[in-house]
Structure formats: C-alpha cells, structure tokens
N, C-alpha and C positions, 0 to 999 in steps of 0.2 A: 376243662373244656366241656362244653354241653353237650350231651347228645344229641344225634338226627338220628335222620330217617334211618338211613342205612346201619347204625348201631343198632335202635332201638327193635331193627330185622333180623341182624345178626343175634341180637340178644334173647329175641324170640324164639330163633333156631334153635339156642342156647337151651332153652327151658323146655322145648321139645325132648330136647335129650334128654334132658333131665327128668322128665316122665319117661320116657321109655326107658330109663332107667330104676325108678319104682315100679312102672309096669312087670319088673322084668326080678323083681326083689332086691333088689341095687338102690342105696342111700341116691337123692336126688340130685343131682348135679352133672351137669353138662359143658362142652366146650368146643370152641373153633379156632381154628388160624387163620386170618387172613392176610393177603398180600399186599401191599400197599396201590395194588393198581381195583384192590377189590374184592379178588378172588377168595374162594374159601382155599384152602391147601389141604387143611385136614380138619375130622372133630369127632368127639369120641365122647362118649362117658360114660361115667365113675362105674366101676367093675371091681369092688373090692367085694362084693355078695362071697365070692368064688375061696372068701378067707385069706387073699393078700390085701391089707390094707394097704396098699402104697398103690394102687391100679386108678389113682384119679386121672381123671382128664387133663388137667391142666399141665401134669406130668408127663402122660403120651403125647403130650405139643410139642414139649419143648424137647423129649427124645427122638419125635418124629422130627423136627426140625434141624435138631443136630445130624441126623442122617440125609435129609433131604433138601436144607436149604443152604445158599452157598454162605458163610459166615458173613460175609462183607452184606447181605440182605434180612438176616435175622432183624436188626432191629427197626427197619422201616415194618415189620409185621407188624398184624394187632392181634392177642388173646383175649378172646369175647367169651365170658362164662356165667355162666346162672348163680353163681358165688363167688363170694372173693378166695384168692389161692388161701389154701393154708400155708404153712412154715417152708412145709419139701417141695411142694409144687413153687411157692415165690423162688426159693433158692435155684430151684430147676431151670426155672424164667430167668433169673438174672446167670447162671452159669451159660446156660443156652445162648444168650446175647440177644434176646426177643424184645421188641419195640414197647409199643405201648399195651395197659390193660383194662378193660371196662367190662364192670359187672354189673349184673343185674342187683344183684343184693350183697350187702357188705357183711366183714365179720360181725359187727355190731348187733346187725340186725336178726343175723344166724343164732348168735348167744342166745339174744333176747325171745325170740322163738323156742329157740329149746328149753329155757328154766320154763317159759310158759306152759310148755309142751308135756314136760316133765321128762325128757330125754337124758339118756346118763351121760356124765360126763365126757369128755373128751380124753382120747388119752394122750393126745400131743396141745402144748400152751395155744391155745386160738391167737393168735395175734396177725393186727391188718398187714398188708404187704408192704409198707412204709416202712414196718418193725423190723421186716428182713432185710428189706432190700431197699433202703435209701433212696431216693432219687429216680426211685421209678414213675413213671408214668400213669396213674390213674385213677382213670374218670368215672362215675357213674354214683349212686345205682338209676334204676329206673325204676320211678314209684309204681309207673302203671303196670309192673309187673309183681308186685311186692308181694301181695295177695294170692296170686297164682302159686309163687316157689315158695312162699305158707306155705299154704295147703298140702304140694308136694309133699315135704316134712312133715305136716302132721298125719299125712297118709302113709309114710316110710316106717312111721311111730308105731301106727294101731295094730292093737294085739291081732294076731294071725299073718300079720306080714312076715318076708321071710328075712329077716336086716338080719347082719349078724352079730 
C-alpha cells in the first residue's frame, strides 16, 4: 500500500525520535502506535545506551499495547518506526496481535548502511519482518527520508559517541 500524508507524518515523528535518541547516546531508532481512528497511543525510543539491548521501541509498543489496548483493537493499530523491527521486536508485534507496520527504512537498507559505515556486526541474524512473522503487514520505506536516518547512524557510529 503506498504511503500518504499522514504516514509519511507519522514516520517523521518516527525519526524525530530517533534523533533524540543519538542526541541522547542511544543507537537511532524511533516508534509510534497509532489507533485506527488516527491517534498516536504511544512512542518511544530505542534506549539500549543504558546496557539492555532489548529496550527498542518497537518492543515497548507492543508491551505497551498488551497492557493498555483491549485485544479485540490490537490489530486495527499501526506501528510507525524509522526502521524495520528486528527478530524480538517482529515477534513482539505478532505475539502482541498489532495491525499493520511501516517504516521509514528497511532491513536492507540498514545492513547496507552499516558495511558502508563500517559498523560491527550485529549480534542477532538481521532479518525483514516477513522472515518472522509471515503475513504481516508492511508498507514502506520512504525514500524521502532515507538520507536523514543515514546520517542518524552515521552519527550514532562516529568516534566519541557514546553507542555501547
């Protein structure tokens, strides 16, 4: 499905995060929930700086979600993030029973960025959200952001940052 306006806003929001997220010594990555009539519900991001890798955004959605939305509305939601989930966060999404997902930028494009970058590897397989979770939902990226959440990661990279 193609992006509008109101994605390509949300997704903006998205990447907002996602710098005050580097601003803040935090790997770049950002996230929202919205309801299907619109609403943001929640959005958070990536807060592994602190030495818990598992503190992404897209994971406090879908635990905020299971706390606060009623099961039978999880999947009319949409998960808006400035990347695509990794493996815990997809599986999160699908245990959670969350709607649809659009990202600003995909796995794909993340890898390709880091060998550029020279970023160490990863320590969990990269793989798209298809990989985990079958039959999900989603849309994106959006190129006109592609550029900007670069930059973020190559800013998250440069020596004297504080990444862990």
């Amino acid at each position: 499905m193609p992006l509008d306006e109101r994605d390509l806003a949300h997704l903006t929001r998205c990447v907002d995060l996602a710098e005050e997220a580097v601003d803040a010594g935090d790997e770049p990555f950002g996230s929202l929930l919205v309801s299907a009539s619109g609403e943001v519900l929640f959005e958070d991001r990536n807060r592994v700086g602190g030495g818990d890798g598992t503190r992404h955004p897209e994971l406090a959605l879908a635990q905020w979600a299971g706390a606060h939305v009623p099961t039978e509305e999880r999947a009319t939601t949409t998960a808006y993030t400035s990347g695509e989930h990794c493996p815990m966060c997809s599986a999160a999404h699908g245990w959670a029973g969350l709607g649809r997902i659009v990202v600003a930028t995909t796995t794909a494009q993340l890898l390709a960025w880091q060998r550029e970058l020279g970023a160490p590897p990863s320590a969990v397989v990269p793989l798209p959200v298809s990989a985990v979770l079958p039959g999900a939902v989603v849309d994106g990226p959006a190129p006109q952001l592609a550029d900007r959440v670069r930059e973020l990661h190559a800013r998250s990279l440069r020596p004297g940052s504080s990444q862990p």
